[in-house]
C-alpha positions in Angstrom: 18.4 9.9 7.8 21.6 8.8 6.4 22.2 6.3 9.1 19.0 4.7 8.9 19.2 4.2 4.8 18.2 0.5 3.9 17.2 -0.1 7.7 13.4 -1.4 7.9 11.3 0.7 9.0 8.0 -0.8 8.5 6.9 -4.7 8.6 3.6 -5.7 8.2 1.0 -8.6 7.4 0.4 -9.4 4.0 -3.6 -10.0 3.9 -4.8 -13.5 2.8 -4.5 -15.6 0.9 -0.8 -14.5 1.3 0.7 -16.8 3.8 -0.1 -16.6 6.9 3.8 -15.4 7.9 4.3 -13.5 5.0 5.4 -9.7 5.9 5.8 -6.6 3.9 9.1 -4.4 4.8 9.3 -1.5 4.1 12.9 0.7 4.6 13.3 4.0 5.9 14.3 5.3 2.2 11.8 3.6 0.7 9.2 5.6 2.9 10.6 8.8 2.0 10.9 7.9 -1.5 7.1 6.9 -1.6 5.4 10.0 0.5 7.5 12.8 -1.6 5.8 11.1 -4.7 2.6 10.7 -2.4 3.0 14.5 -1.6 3.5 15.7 -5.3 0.8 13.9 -6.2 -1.6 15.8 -3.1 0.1 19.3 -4.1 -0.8 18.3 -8.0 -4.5 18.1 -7.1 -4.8 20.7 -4.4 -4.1 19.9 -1.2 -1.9 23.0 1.0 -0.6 23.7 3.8 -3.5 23.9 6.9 -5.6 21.4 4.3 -7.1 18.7 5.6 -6.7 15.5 3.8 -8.6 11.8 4.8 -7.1 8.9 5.4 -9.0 5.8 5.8 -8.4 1.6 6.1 -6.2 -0.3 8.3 -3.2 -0.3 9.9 -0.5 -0.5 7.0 2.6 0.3 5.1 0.6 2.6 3.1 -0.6 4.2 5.8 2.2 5.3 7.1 3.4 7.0 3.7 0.0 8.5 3.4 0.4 9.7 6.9 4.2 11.5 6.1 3.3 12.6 2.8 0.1 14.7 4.2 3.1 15.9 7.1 5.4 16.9 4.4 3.2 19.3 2.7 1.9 21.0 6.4 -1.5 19.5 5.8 -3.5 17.6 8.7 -4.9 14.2 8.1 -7.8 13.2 9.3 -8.6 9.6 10.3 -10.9 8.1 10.0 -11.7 4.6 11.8 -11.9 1.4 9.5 -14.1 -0.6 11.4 -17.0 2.2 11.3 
């Protein structure tokens, strides 16, 4: 991971009324740093190993964290589709 440290990882669309260009990015570290708070945070209020955890809205930065931080603790997420 060392090699990838302050690389983006991520880039995505700010929602309105952000302009219409504007992009979030998001670096490989930062991702880390986020989902191992994310992942305290789940392991604080319950979630193990084998637990499923839900994970819901659109395509995004945060989803992404939520996504690794579930990984990092050996639970599965489940997805579930925004547009339902």
């Amino acid at each position: 991971m060392e090699e990838h440290k302050g690389k983006v990882m991520l880039s995505s669309p700010i929602p309105e009324p952000a302009d219409y260009y504007a992009r979030e990015h998001v670096t490989f570290d930062q991702v880390h740093d986020k989902s191992l708070r994310l992942a305290a945070w789940l392991r604080e209020n319950g979630v193990r190993q084998g637990g499923r955890v839900v994970v819901g809205g659109a395509n995004s930065t945060g989803w992404v964290v939520a996504f690794t931080a579930i990984h990092l603790l050996g639970a599965v997420p489940v997805f579930l589709n925004s547009t339902l």
